[in-house]
C-alpha positions in Angstrom: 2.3 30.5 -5.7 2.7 27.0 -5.1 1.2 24.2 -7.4 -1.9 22.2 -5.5 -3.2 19.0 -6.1 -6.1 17.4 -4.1 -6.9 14.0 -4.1 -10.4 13.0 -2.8 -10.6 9.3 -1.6 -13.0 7.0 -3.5 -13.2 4.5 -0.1 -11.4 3.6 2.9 -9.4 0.3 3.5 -10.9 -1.9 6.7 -8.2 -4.3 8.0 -7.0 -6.3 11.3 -4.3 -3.3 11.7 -5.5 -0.4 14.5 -2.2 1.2 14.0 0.4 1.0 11.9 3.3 -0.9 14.8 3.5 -4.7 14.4 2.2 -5.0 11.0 3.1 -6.6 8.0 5.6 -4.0 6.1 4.9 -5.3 2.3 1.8 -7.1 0.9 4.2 -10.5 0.3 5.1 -10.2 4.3 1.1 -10.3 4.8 0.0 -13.5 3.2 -3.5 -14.3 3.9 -4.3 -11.7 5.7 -7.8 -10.6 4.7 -9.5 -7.1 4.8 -12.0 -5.3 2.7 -12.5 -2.4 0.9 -15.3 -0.1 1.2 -15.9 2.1 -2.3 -17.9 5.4 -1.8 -21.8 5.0 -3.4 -20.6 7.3 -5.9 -18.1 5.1 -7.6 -19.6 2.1 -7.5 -19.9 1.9 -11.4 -15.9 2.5 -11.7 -16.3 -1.3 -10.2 -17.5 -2.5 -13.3 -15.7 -5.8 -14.6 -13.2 -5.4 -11.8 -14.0 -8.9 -10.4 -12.4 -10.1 -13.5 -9.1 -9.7 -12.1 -7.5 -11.9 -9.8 -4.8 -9.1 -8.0 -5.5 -5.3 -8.0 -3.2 -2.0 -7.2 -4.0 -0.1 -4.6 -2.9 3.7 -4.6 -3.9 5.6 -0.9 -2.8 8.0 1.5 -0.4 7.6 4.5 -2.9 9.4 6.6 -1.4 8.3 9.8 2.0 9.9 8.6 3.1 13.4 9.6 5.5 15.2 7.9 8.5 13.6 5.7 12.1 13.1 5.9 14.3 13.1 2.5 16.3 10.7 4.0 15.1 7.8 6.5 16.4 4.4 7.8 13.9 1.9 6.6 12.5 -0.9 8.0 14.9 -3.2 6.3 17.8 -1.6 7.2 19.8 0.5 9.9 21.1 3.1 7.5 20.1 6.3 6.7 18.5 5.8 3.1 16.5 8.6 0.2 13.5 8.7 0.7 12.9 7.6 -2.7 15.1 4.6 -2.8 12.5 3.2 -0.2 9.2 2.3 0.4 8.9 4.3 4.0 5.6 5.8 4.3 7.3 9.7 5.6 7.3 11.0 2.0 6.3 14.5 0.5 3.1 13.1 -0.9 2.4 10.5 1.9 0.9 8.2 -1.2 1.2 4.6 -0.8 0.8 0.9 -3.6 0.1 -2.3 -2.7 -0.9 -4.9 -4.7 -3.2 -7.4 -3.1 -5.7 -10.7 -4.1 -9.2 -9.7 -5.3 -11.3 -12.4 -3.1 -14.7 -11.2 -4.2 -16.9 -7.9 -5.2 -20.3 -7.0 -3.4 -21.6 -4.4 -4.3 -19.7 -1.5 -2.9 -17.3 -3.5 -0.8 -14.0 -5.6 -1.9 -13.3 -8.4 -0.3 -9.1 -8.9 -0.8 -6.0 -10.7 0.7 -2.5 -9.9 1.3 -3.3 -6.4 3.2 -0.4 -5.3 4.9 -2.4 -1.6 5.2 -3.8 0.1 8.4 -7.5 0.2 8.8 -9.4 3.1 8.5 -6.5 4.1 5.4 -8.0 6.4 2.4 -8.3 5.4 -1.0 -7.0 7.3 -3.7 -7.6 4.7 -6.5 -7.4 1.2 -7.9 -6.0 -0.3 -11.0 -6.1 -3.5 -12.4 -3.0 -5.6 -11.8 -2.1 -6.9 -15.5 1.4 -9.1 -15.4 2.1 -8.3 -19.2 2.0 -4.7 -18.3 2.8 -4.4 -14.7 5.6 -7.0 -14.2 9.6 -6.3 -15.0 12.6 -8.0 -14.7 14.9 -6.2 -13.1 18.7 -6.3 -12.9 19.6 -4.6 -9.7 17.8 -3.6 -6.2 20.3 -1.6 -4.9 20.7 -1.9 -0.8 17.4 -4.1 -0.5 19.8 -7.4 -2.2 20.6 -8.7 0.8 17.4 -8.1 2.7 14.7 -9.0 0.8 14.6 -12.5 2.8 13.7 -11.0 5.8 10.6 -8.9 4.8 8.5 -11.9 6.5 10.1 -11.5 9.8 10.0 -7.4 10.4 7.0 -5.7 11.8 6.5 -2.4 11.5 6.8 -0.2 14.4 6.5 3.5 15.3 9.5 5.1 13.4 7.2 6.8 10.9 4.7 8.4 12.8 
């Protein structure tokens, strides 16, 4: 018998993006692009001190996604990549992180920048974004070293449907 884990969303994500071709593919690529974020009435007290916070982590479902591939060629790339070794949203859990600007907190509704997620998108959870704890240094990015410059200029398109 297989192992099962069910996630329940605590909100769903409202932005500009009806579907997920021609938008932004990372949160840097989607400066100043606004949305909100509507929290279910039941977890409204998990929003307690969040607007302390300047940035937040998103955690939600690729509910738009069907299926997965172990290996895919990413949005950055033409070469047939891990799944793991990229940020394609075709994965065996379908569970996507952003981080994006905390604007403000009304009652059961975020108000945040830097969305590069489709509207409508569920909500598994959100974490404070803490540099001290979040942020590392690192050494190597494998085959994303000589892309990362162009992250502003792709749009997604229908490859991961």
């Amino acid at each position: 018998m297989e192992d099962q884990i069910i996630f329940r969303p605590i909100g769903f994500v409202r932005s500009p993006f009806k579907e997920p071709t021609k938008m932004p593919i990372q949160p840097d690529a989607a400066k100043g692009i606004e949305g909100t974020i509507d929290i279910n009435p039941e977890f409204k007290n998990g929003l307690k001190d969040i607007d302390g916070f300047s940035h937040i982590i998103l955690l939600y479902h690729f509910h738009l996604s069907k299926g997965f591939s172990l290996e895919v060629v990413p949005f950055l790339d033409d070469k047939l990549r891990g799944v793991f070794a990229t940020r394609a949203p075709r994965r065996p859990n379908h569970i996507g992180l952003s981080i994006v600007r905390l604007v403000d907190v009304e009652e059961c509704r975020l108000y945040v920048r830097n969305v590069d997620i489709v509207d409508g998108t569920p909500l598994l959870d959100i974490k404070p974004y803490v540099p001290e704890f979040d942020e590392q240094k690192a050494e190597k990015i494998g085959w994303l070293s000589d892309k990362i410059g162009k992250v502003r200029k792709i749009k997604s398109d229908d490859r991961f449907k």
